[in-house]
C-alpha positions as CSV (number, residue, x, y, z in Angstrom):
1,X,-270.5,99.2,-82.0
2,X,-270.6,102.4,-80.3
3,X,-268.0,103.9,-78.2
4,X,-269.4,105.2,-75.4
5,X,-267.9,108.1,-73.0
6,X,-268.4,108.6,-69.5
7,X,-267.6,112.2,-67.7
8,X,-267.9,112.2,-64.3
9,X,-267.6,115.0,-61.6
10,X,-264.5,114.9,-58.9
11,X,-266.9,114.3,-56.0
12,X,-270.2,112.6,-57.3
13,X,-269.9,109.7,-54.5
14,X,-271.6,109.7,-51.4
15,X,-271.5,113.7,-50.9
16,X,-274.7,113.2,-48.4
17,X,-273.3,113.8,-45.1
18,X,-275.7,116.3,-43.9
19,X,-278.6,116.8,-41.5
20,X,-281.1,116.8,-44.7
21,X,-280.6,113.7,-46.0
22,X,-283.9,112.1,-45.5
23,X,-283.7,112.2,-42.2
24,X,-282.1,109.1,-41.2
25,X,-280.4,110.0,-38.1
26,X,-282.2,112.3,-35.5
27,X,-281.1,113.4,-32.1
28,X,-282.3,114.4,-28.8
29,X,-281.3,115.1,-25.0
30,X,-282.9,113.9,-22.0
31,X,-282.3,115.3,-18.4
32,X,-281.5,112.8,-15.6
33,X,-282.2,112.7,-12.3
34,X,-278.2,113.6,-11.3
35,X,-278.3,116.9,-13.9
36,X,-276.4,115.3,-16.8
37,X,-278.1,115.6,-20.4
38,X,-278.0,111.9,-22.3
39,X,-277.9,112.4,-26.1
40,X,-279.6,109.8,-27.8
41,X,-280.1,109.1,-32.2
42,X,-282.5,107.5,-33.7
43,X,-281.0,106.1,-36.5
44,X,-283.1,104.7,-39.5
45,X,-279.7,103.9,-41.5
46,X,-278.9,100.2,-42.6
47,X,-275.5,99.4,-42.6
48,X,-273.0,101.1,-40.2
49,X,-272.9,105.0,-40.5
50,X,-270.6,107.7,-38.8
51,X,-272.5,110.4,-36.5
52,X,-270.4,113.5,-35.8
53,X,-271.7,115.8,-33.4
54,X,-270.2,119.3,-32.5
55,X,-270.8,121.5,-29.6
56,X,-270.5,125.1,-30.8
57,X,-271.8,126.1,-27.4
58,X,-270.5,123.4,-24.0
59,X,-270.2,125.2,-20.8
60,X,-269.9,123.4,-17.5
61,X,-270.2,119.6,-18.7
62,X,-267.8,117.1,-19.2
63,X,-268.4,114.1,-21.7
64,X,-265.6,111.0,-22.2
65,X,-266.0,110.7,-25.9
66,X,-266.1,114.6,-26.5
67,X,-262.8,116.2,-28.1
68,X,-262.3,119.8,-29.3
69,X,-265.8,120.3,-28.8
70,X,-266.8,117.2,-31.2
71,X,-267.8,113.7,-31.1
72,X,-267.6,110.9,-33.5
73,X,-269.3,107.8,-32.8
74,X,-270.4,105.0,-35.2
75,X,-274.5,104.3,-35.6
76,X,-276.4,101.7,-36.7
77,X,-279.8,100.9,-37.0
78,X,-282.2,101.9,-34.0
79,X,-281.9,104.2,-31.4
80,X,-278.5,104.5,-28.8
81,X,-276.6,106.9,-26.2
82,X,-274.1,108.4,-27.9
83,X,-273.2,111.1,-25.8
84,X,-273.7,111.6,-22.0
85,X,-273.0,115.4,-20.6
86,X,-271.9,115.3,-17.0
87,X,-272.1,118.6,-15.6
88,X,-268.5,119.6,-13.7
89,X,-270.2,120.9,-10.2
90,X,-267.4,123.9,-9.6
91,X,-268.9,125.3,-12.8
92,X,-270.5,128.8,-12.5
93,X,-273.0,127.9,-15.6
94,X,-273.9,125.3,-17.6
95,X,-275.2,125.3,-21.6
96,X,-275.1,123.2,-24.7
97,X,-275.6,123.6,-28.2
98,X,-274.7,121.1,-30.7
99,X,-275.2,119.9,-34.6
100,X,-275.2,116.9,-36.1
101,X,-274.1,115.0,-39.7
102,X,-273.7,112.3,-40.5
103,X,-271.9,109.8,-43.2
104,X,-272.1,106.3,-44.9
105,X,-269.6,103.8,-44.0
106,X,-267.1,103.5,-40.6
107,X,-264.5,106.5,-40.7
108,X,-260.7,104.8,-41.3
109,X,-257.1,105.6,-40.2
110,X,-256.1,104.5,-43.4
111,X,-257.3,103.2,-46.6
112,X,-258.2,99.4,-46.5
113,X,-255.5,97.1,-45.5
114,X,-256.5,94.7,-48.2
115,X,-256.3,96.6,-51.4
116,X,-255.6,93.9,-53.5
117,X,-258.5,92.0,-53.4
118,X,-260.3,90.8,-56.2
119,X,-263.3,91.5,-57.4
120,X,-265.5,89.9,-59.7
121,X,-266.9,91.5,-62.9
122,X,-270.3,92.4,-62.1
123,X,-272.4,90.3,-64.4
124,X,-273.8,87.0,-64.8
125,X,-271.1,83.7,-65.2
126,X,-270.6,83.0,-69.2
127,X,-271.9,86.4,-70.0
128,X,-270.0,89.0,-71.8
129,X,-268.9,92.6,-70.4
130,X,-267.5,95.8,-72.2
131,X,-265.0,98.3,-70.4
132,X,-266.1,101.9,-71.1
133,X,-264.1,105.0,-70.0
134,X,-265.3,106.8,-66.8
135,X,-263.4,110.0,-65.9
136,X,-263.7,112.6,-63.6
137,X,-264.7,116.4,-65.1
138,X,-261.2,117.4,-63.6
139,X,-259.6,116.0,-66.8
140,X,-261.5,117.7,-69.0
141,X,-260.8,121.1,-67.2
142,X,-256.8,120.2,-66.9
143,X,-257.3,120.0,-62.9
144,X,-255.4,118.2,-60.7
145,X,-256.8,116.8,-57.2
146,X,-254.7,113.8,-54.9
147,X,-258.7,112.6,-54.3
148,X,-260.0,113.0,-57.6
149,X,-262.4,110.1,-59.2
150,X,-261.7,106.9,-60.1
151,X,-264.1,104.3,-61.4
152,X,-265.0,101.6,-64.2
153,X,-267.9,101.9,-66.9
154,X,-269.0,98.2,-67.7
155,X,-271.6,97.9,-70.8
156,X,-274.5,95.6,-70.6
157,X,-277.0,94.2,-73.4
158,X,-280.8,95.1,-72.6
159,X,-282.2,92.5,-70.6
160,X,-278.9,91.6,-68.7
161,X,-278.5,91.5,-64.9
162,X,-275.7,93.8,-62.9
163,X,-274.6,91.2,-59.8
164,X,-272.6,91.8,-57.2
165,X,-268.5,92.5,-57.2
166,X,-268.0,91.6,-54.0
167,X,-269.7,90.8,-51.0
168,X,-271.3,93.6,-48.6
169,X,-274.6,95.1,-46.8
170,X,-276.6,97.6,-49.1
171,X,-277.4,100.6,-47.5
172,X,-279.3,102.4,-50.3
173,X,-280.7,101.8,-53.2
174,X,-282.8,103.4,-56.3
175,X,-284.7,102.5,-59.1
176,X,-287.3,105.2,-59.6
177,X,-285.5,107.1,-62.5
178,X,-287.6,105.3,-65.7
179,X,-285.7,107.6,-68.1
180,X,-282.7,106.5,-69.4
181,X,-279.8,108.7,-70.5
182,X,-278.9,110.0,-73.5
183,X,-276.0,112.0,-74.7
184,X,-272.7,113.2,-72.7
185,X,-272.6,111.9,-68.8
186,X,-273.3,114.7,-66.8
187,X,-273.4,114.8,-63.2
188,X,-276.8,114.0,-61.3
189,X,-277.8,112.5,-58.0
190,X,-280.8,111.5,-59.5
191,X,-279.4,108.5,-61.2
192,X,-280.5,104.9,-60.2
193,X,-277.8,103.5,-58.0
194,X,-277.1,100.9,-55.2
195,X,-274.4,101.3,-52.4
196,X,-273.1,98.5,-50.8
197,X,-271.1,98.6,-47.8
198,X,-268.3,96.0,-48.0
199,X,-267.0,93.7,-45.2
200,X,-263.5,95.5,-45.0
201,X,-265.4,99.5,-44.5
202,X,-264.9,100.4,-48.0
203,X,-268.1,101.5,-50.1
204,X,-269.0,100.5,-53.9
205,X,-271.4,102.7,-55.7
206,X,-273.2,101.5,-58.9
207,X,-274.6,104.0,-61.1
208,X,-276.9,102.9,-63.9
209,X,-277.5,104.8,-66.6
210,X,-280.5,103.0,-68.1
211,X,-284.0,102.1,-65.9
212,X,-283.8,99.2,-64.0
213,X,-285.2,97.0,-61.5
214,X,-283.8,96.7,-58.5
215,X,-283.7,93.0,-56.8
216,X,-282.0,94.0,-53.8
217,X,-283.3,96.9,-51.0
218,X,-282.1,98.5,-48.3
219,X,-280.2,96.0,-45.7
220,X,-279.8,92.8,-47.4
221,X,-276.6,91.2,-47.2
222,X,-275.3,89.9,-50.6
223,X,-272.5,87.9,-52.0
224,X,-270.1,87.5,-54.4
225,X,-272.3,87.4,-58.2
226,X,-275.4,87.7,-56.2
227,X,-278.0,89.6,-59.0
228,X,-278.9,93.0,-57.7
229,X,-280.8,94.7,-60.3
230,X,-281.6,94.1,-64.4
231,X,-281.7,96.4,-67.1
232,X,-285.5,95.7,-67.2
233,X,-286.3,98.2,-70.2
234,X,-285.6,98.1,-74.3
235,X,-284.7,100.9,-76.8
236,X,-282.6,102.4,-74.6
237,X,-278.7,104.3,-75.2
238,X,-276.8,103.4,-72.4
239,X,-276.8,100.2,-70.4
240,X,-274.3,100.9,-68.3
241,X,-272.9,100.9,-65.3
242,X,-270.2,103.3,-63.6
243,X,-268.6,101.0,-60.7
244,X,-266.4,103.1,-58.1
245,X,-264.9,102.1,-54.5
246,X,-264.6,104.1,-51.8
247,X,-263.8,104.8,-48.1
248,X,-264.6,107.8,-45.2
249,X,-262.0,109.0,-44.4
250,X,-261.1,109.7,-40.2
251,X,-259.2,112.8,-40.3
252,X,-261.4,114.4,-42.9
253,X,-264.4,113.6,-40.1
254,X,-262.6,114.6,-37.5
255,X,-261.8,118.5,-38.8
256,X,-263.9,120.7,-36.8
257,X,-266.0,123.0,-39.3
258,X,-267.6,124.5,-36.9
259,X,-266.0,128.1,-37.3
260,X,-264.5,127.4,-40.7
261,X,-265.5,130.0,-43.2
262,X,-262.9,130.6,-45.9
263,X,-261.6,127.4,-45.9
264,X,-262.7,125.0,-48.5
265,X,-264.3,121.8,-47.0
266,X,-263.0,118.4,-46.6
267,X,-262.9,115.9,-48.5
268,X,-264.4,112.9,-46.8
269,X,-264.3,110.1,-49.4
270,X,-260.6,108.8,-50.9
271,X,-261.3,106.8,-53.9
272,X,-259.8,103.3,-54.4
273,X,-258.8,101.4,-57.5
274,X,-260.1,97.9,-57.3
275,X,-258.2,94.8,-59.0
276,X,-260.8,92.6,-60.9
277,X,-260.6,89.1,-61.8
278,X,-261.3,88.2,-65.4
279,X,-261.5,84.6,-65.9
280,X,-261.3,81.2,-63.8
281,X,-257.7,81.1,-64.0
282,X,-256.8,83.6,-61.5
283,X,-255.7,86.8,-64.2
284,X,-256.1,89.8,-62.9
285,X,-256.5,93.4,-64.3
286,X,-257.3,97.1,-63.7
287,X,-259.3,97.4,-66.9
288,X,-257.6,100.6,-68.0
289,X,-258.2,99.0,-71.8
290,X,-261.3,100.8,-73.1
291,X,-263.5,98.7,-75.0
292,X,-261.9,95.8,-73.7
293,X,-264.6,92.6,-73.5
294,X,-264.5,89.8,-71.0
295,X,-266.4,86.7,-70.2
296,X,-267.1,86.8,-66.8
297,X,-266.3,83.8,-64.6
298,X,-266.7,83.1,-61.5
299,X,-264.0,81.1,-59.2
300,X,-265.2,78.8,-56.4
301,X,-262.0,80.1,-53.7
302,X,-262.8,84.0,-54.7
303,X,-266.9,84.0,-54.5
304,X,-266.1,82.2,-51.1
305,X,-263.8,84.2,-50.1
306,X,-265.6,86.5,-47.4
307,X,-268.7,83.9,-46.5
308,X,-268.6,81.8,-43.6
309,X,-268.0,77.9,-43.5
310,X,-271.4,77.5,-43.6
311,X,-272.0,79.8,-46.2
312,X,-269.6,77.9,-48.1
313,X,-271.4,74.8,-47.7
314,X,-274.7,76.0,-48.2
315,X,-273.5,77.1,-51.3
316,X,-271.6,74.2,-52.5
317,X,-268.1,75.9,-52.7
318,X,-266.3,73.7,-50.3
C-alpha cells in the first residue's frame, strides 16, 4: 500500500474574510427622519458569520456598538440593523465612511471551553480508515509559527462515504472540482471541501482530494456519522481527506487595519487539535501514528451527545 504525503500551507483555512467573497454580506445606510444614518446587511451567509465594519472617516455621529472607529457584530442569514449613527447636535459637521469584511464562525475570547471532546472518525460504522500525514509547508521550510497548521489526513477506498465527526451547521460546501489530485499536496482553494460550523463556535474543514459528491448543501444541520459526501469516482490517486478544526479568533477581529501598512496582518484563525474516538469502548487518540488503521465505531452516549431529547429518541439512542 502506498504511503501517501500531505503538505499543507500555514494558513489554507478559511482565509476568505473579505468584501469579495461572493458577495454574501452587503451593506447599506438609510437616512431617518431624526438625521441618524441606519446601517443595515444583507446577509446571504448560512450559519453565523462575524461582520466587522470600520469607519475610516466618522465625524459628528455617535453609535453604541462603535469602538476605535469599528464595529463587530455577529450576522446571520437575512437582512438586520447593525449599526445606527446618531448625529451629536453640538457637532460643526457630520461625515461617514466605512468598509466592511467579514468572517465564518462567532469571534471567541478564547479557544473552546471544551477541547476534549470527542469526535468520531469520519466514515461509515464497521468501515476501515487509514491515518495519513498532513503538515503545514512551515516544516518543510524549518519555520516556526504559535498558529501554524494542524490537521488529520484519513484515506478512503473508492466508493466510500466521508460522514460527519461531529455535529454542526454547514456553511459551504463544493463539489465542482471533477479532477482528482495527483502528485505532492500543494496549496489550492479550488479543492472540494465542506465547512461545518460546530455547536461550541469552532469550524471543521474537509478537504477532499478526489471528486465527490456532495450529500449535504449549504445550511443543513447534521449529526454525529451523518454521510455528507462519497468518493463517487474510480481510478483515482488520492481518496482522501484532510480534516482540521478551527476557531476566529476576537482580538485578531478586533485589530483595527484600517491605517496598518507595514505591519503583517492578523491571524484570524487558531487551529485546534481534536481528540478522536476509535472504537466503542471509549479509547481515545490524537492519531499522530501515520498509517495507523482503525475500524470506525460509533457509540450510542457520544453520537448523542449534542442532539436534543428528542433527537435522541427519534434516533433510538436513549
Amino acid at each position: 500500500m502506498k504511503i501517501h504525503y500531505s503538505l499543507f500551507l500555514l494558513c489554507f483555512c478559511f482565509v476568505i474574510g473579505v468584501n469579495a467573497q461572493e458577495n454574501l454580506v452587503t451593506l447599506t445606510s438609510e437616512r431617518n427622519t431624526d438625521n441618524s444614518f441606519s446601517i443595515y446587511a444583507e446577509s446571504m451567509v448560512y450559519g453565523e458569520y462575524t461582520l466587522k465594519i470600520t469607519f475610516p472617516t466618522l465625524t459628528g455621529y455617535k453609535a453604541n456598538n462603535v469602538y476605535n472607529d469599528m464595529a463587530v457584530v455577529t450576522i446571520t442569514r437575512g437582512k438586520r440593523e447593525v449599526v445606527k449613527l446618531i448625529p451629536d447636535r453640538t457637532a460643526p459637521a457630520f461625515s461617514f465612511f466605512y468598509r466592511w469584511n467579514y468572517y465564518p464562525g462567532v469571534a471567541l475570547r478564547r479557544a473552546p471551553a471544551d477541547t476534549n471532546f470527542q469526535y468520531l472518525l469520519p466514515g461509515t460504522k464497521e468501515n476501515v480508515i487509514r491515518i495519513s500525514r498532513v503538515s503545514n509547508i512551515g516544516e518543510t521550510f524549518k519555520l516556526k509559527n504559535p498558529n501554524e497548521y494542524s490537521g488529520t489526513g484519513f484515506v478512503y477506498g473508492a466508493g466510500d462515504t466521508i460522514c460527519a465527526a461531529r455535529a454542526g451547521t454547514v456553511f459551504s460546501c463544493n463539489d465542482e472540482v471533477k479532477t482528482g489530485e495527483k502528485g505532492t499536496l500543494i496549496f489550492t482553494s479550488k479543492r472540494n471541501h465542506i465547512n461545518i460550523q460546530q455547536k461550541d463556535g469552532s469550524l471543521a474543514r474537509y478537504d477532499m482530494r478526489a471528486p465527490i459528491k456532495l450529500l449535504v448543501t449549504p445550511g443543513d444541520n447534521v449529526i454525529p456519522g451523518q454521510p455528507i459526501a462519497v468518493f463517487n469516482t474510480e481510478n483515482e490517486q488520492h481518496y482522501e481527506v484532510m480534516f482540521s478544526v478551527s476557531y476566529l479568533d476576537e482580538k485578531a477581529v478586533m485589530v483595527n487595519t484600517t491605517n496598518l501598512v507595514s505591519t503583517p496582518p492578523p491571524v484570524y484563525y487558531h487551529f485546534l487539535s481534536p481528540v478522536f474516538c476509535i472504537g466503542d469502548d471509549g479509547q481515545t487518540s490524537n492519531l499522530q501514528i501515520i498509517n495507523q488503521t482503525f475500524k470506525i465505531g460509533y457509540p450510542k452516549e457520544l453520537v448523542g451527545t449534542e442532539l436534543s431529547k428528542k433527537e435522541r429518541k427519534k434516533l433510538g439512542l436513549q
